[in-house]
Structure formats: structure tokens, C-alpha cells
N, C-alpha and C positions, 0 to 999 in steps of 0.2 A: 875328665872334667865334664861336668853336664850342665846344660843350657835351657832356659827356659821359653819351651815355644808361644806361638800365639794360639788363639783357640780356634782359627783357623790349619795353623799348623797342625796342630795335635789332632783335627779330624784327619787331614789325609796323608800322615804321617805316622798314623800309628797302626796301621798293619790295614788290609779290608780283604773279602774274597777273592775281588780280581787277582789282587798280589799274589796271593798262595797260588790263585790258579797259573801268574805267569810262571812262578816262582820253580811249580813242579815243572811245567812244560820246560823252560829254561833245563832246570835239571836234569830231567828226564831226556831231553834230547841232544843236550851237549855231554852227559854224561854217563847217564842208563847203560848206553848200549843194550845188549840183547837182554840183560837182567832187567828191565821196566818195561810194563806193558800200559803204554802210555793213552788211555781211553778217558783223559778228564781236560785237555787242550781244546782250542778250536783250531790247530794248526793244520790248515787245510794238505788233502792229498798232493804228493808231485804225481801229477798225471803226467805222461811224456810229451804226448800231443804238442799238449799246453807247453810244457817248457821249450818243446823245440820252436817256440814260436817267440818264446822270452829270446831265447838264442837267436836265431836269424834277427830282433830287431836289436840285440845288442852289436851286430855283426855289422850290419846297414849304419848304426849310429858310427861304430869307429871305421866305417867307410868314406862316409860322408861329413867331409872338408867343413870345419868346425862344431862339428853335433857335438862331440864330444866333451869340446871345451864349453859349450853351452849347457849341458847339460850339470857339469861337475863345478862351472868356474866361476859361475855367476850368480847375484841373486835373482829372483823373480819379482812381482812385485807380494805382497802379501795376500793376495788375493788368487793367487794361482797365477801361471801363464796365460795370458791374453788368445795366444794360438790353443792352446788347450782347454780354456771353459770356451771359446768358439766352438771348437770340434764336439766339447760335449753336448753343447746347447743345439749345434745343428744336427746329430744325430739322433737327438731324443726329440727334435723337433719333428724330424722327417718320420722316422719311427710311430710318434703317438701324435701326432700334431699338436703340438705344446705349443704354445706363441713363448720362446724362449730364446733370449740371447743372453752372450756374457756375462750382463750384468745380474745375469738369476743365476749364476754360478759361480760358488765360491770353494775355494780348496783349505783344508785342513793337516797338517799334521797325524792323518789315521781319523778311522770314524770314533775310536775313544775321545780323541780328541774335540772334536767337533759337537760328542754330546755336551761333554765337562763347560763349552761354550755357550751352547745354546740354552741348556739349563739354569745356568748361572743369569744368563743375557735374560730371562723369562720367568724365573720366578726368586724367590727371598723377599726379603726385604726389598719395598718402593719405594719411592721419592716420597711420596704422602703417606707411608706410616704401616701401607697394608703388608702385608706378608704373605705371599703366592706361592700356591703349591705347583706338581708338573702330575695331574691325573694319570695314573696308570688304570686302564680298564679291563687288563686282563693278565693275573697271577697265573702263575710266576714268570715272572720277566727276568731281561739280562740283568747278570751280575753285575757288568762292567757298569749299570747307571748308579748303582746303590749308594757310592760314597761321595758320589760329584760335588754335591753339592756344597758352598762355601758357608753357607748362612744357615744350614746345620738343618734338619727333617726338612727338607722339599717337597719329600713325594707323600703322593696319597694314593691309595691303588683299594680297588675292591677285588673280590675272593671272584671266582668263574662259576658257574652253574657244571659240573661234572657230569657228562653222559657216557658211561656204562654200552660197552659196545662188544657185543658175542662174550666170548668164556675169556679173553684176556687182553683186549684192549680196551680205550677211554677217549674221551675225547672233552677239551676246554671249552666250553662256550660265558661269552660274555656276556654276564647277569646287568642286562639294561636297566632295571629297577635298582641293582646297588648302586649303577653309577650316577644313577637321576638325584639320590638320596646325596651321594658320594658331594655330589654338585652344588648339593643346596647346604651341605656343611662347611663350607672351605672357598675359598675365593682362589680361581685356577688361574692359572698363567698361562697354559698349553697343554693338549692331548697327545699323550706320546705310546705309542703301539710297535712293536718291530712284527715284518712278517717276512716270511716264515718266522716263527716266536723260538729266538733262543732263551731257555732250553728245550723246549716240550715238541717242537719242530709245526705247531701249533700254524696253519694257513688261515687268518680273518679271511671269512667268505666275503664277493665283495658289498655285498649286503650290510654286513658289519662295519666294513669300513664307512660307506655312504652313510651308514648312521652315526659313526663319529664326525664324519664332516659335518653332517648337519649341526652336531652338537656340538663343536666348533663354532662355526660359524654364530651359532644362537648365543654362544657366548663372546664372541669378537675375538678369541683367542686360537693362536695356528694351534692344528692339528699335523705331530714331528711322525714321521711314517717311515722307519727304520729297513732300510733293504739291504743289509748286509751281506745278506743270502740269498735275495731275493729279487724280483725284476725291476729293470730288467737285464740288468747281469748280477751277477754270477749264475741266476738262473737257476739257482739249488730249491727246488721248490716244486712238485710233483703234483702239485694241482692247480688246473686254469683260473688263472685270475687276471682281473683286467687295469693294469697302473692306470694311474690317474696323479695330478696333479693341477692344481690351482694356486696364485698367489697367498691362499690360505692355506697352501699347504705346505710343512717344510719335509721334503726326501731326502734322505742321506744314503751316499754311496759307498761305495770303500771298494779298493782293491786287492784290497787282501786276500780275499776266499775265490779270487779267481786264477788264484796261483801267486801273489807280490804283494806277498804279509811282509816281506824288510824294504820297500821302499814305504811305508806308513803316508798312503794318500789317503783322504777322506774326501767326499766328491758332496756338496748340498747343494739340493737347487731348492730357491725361496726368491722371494721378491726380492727384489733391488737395496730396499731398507736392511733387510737381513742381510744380505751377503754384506754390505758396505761395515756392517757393526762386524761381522766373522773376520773381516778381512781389517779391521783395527784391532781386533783380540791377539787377531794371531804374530801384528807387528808387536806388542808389545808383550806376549808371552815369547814367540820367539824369531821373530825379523821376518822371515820369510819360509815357505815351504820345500822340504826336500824335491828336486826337478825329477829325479831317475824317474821315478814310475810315468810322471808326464810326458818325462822323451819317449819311454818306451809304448807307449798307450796311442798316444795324440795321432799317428795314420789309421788306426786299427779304429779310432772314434771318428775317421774323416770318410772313411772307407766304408763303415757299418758292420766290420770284419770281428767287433767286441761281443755284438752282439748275434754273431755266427760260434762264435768259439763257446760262447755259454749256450747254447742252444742244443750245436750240434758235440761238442766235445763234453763242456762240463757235468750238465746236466745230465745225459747219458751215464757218464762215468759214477757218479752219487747215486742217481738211481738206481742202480746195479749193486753197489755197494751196502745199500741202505737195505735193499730183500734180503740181501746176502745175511747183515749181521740180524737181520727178522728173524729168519729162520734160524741161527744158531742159538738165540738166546730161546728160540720159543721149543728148541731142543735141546737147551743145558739146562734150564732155571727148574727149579723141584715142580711137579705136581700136586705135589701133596699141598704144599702153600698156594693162599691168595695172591696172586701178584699179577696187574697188569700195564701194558706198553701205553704210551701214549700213542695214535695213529702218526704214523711218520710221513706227517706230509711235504716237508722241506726241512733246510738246514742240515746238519751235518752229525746230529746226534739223536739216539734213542733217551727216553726221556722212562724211567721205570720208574713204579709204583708199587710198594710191597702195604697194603693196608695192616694194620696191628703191628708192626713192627717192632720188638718190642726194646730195641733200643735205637738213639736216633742216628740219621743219615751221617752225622758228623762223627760217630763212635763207628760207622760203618766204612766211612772211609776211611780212618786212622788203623782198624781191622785190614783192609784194602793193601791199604800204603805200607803196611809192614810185610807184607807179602808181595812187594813189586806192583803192584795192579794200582793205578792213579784213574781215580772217578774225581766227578765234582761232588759235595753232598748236597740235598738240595734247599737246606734250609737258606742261604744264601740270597736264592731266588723268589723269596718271598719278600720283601723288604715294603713298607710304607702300610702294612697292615695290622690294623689295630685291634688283632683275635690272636694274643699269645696263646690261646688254650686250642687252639685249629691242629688237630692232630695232625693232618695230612702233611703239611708243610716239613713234617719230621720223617716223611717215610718214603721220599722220595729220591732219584739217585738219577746224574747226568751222563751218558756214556758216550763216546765218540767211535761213530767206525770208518772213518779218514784213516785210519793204520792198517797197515798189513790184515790178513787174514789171521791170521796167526796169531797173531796177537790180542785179536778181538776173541777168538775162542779159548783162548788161555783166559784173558780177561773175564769172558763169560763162566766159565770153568769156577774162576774161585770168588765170583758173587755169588756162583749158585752156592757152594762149600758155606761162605762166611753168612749167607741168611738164613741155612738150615741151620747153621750153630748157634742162631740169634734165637732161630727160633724153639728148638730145642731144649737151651739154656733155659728159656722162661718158664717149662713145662715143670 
């Protein structure tokens, strides 16, 4: 029997990138075993460290006379734990000196969650008639924002200025004159940036950043400054940069990528207004927030001990990881072809570029996929721009080296095979 949806339904009901990429990871990890080399997730490494530290505080909760039952048996109120946006507001207060309490902190269901929110909350359709986009200033951006939207194209985004760095790297820079142009086409709702930039691992200097703020601010609308990866934890992010936050700005955290992707917390801190709207979305999409990761976190944010484990454990760990899988690709991938890395300055994935390619990333990954090897392809990651004839956008490919060694150089192995055969083919 089949059913007729609404046209809201049918957007995010009919299939979108994120899904295929949960779809494979799902797959690939509950099922792959040793036959999937699983380089297209963002399913963060288990570092041990790190988990023996998940451990000791699952060990302390079911020590200590009620934790337990508070954490599994009750609700919260929708807005997070009152003792837990405390801890976080006073640790990022003591940290950067934020004038932050509570009420600038609101918890999510996961940071996918909390976009789909704040998106929705700031741009579509207004009460007076306009229709507000959410500025993207710098291609290619995450996949996971692509399909949020309920009120159907949100986003607006302009192309990066491309700089060309030694024999095979590159590096994104944001083309400030597309966005000026960008600005004067379209009536914004909000400036949204992630840094480190999934996927290209791309770090806004803060230079860049301070000039979205301005650009914000000149227009009255929050500037959404995504840290998924980035400070000040998880920390995955290999070049100094200096957080910042104002009530024009909205941060989002997650704990995901600091090892506690299946408790799905998402962390914002914004003014008062914002969180108070976050925190009626999420009663009414779904009552209240999963507790686990708040019981497990909350001393660790009271202590300042979250932002030692990213520091001194996470961070380390990815950086090592990240020359690691440098050097294998910059010793598997042909010579004879064009093809260069993005500078891997945070995040959890190498970001490749094969110029002339001559068939596209989504025929490369399907190539990929039939041979075990799970990439992202990158047209995905172009989304709200209005140059279907932009070759680039078809030549690029997401790789993750959060997986075994092993696996990264099997995986590197047969991208180098399957783009000499692309390229070959064409000859």
C-alpha cells in the first residue's frame, strides 16, 4: 500500500547524502568485518586513553547511590540538565572568559540535531512574507546541513578562492567579494561556518572568522560557528586558533568526536533567546534529551579535566594519525596524475582532489564500493551553489584515517588502482 506524503515529508524522506553516509557506516561496522575498509564515516577513533576514562566514570556512576537511577530513569528538563549547562558555562567561562551561565546553554539530541533546529528557527519562510537563506561562506561544507531544511533551498553559499600550495597540496580560502555580492542577492538569516571545515579539514584563520563576525553583526543576524572538531574540545585541529564567542554568536558542541557518538549530545551556547527557542523545539520534537553523556561528562566540565583529555590525549592521537595517512597517500596515489590533498589542518579526514577527472566522484565511489573501500564522493558537499557547470565540485573525494592503519593503506591502495583506470579509460 502506498501513501501520500507532504512536501515536507518527501524532502527528508526521500533518501539525502548524510543517509547513505550513515547507511554505509551502519553497514560497514556492524557488518563489513575485515572485508570493508571503512574511510567514508566520521566515526571517531577508540583511543584507549579515552575510553578508560568513559570506564572509570561509568564505574563511579553505578558506585554512587542514585547516579544511576538519575541518569537512565528520569527526565531532564528540555533544555539539558541544569547541573550540566552549569558545569559547561563555568568551564568555558573560567577557560576563555565568557560572561556565561546556564541560560546561554542549551543541549540537543546530537549536533545534527541542533542544526536541523537552528536552521529551520532562522531562515524559510517569515511571518512578513520574506524568505531567509542560512549564508554558507565557504564550499564545500558538511553534508549533514544539506537536506535540513523544511521550507525547501535555504542555503546560499559561494565557491572559495583556491590556493595552489608546492607539487600536491591546496588550500580553501574565503572569496570575501563573492560573499559581499552573495549578501546583496538574498536576504540572510544567519552566517554558518564549521571549523575545522568538514570535509576538507579546512581551519578559518581567525582573521576570517572576525570578518564574519563583523558581517554578522552589519547585518543583525547570528554568526552559527560549528566546533564539532574543533575548540575547544574535541580539539581535532592542528593549527592555533583563538575561540571567541559573543551573544551574536551561536557555538555548537557535540560529543561525539571526543569518543561518545551513541550518547547523541549536542552542546550550543547562544544567548538566552536562542537557547529558550532550542529548548521548546526539542520538547516538542522529542520531550527531553538522552542524560548518559551529561552524567558521564558533567565532573570532567566541573574539573576542567574535558579540556585536558582533548588537549593532551585527543589531539595528539589525530595528529599522528593524520601525517600518518599524509604520507601513505602521498606514497600510493600515481605520479604520473594531477591530484592534490587539501592541507590537513583539523578534523578527522583528508580531503582529495584529482583535477580532470574524467568521470565524476559519485561513479568513483560506486567504483570504490564494489571493491570494499567506502569514500564519501564530494559532490554532496557542494550544496546551495548556483554553478552546475563548476568542474571541481565533481573531482573531489572524502577520506577518513580514524581507522586502523591497515585499512587506510588498502584503502589508499585501490583509489590509487581505480583513478588510474578513470584515467586511462579516457585516453
Amino acid at each position: 500500500m502506498s501513501f501520500e506524503f507532504s512536501e515536507a515529508g518527501c524532502r527528508i524522506a526521500q533518501g539525502s547524502g548524510i543517509g547513505e553516509l550513515m547507511d554505509d557506516l551502519g553497514e560497514a561496522l556492524a557488518d563489513g568485518g575485515d572485508k570493508i575498509r571503512m574511510l567514508g564515516g566520521g566515526q571517531p577513533a577508540l583511543i584507549p586513553e579515552v575510553d578508560a576514562i568513559w570506564r572509570r566514570r561509568m564505574e563511579e556512576i553505578l558506585a554512587e547511590d542514585g547516579s544511576l537511577q538519575s541518569m537512565l530513569s528520569i527526565y531532564e528538563a528540555p533544555a539539558g540538565g541544569r547541573k550540566f549547562r552549569s558545569a559547561v558555562a563555568g568551564s568555558l567561562s573560567k577557560e576563555f572568559d565568557w560572561d556565561l551561565t546556564e541560560e546561554n546553554i542549551s543541549v540537543t539530541p546530537g549536533g545534527q540535531c541542533a542544526f536541523f533546529f537552528l536552521f529551520n528557527l532562522l531562515a524559510g519562510a517569515m511571518p512578513d512574507g520574506r524568505h531567509r537563506k542560512i549564508l554558507l561562506p565557504l564550499m564545500p561544507e558538511y553534508i549533514g546541513y544539506s537536506d535540513q531544511g523544511m521550507d525547501g533551498d535555504v542555503f546560499l553559499a559561494t565557491k572559495p578562492k583556491i590556493e595552489e600550495l608546492g607539487e600536491r597540496e591546496f588550500k580553501y580560502r574565503i572569496d570575501f567579494e563573492a560573499v559581499e555580492k552573495a549578501v546583496e542577492s538574498a536576504d540572510i538569516g544567519a552566517i554558518c561556518a564549521s571549523r575545522p571545515t568538514n570535509p576538507s579539514g579546512n581551519v578559518l584563520t581567525d582573521n576570517e572568522v572576525e570578518k564574519l563576525r563583523d558581517l554578522a553583526r552589519r547585518l543583525g543576524v547570528p554568526f552559527i560557528l560549528d566546533n564539532a572538531y574543533g575548540a575547544p574540545f574535541p580539539g581535532i585541529l592542528f593549527e592555533e586558533v583563538r575561540p571567541v564567542w559573543d551573544e551574536g554568536m551561536i557555538l555548537t558542541l557535540s560529543l561525539s568526536k571526543i569518543g561518545l557518538p551513541g550518547t547523541r549530545t549536542g552542546i550550543v551556547v547562544s544567548s538566552p533567546e536562542i537557547a529558550r527557542a532550542l529548548s521548546s523545539m526539542t520538547a516538542i520534537v522529542g520531550l527531553a534529551n538522552n542524560n548518559i553523556g551529561q552524567a558521564i561528562v558533567t565532573p570532567l566540565f566541573e574539573s576542567g579535566e574535558i579540556l585536558e583529555v582533548s588537549r593532551d590525549l585527543v589531539r595528539p592521537y589525530y595528529r599522528g594519525r593524520c601525517e600518518r595517512a599524509k604520507s601513505i597517500f602521498l606514497d600510493t596515489l600515481p605520479e604520473d596524475i594531477e591530484w592534490r590533498m587539501h592541507s590537513a589542518e583539523g578534523a578527522l579526514f583528508l580531503w582529495l582532489w584529482f583535477p580532470g577527472l574524467p568521470i565524476t566522484s559519485k561513479k568513483l565511489y560506486a567504483r570504490l564500493k564494489a571493491r570494499g573501500v567506502l569514500v564519501i564522493p564530494g559532490e554532496y558537499f557542494f550544496f546551495g551553489l548556483h554553478d552546475p557547470d563548476w568542474a571541481h565540485r565533481h573531482e573531489c573525494i572524502r577520506v577518513s584515517y580514524a581507522m586502523d592503519e591497515q585499512t587506510v593503506v588498502e584503502g589508499a591502495k585501490a583509489i590509487a588502482e581505480e583513478v588510474s583506470r578513470a584515467f586511462s579509460e579516457a585516453c
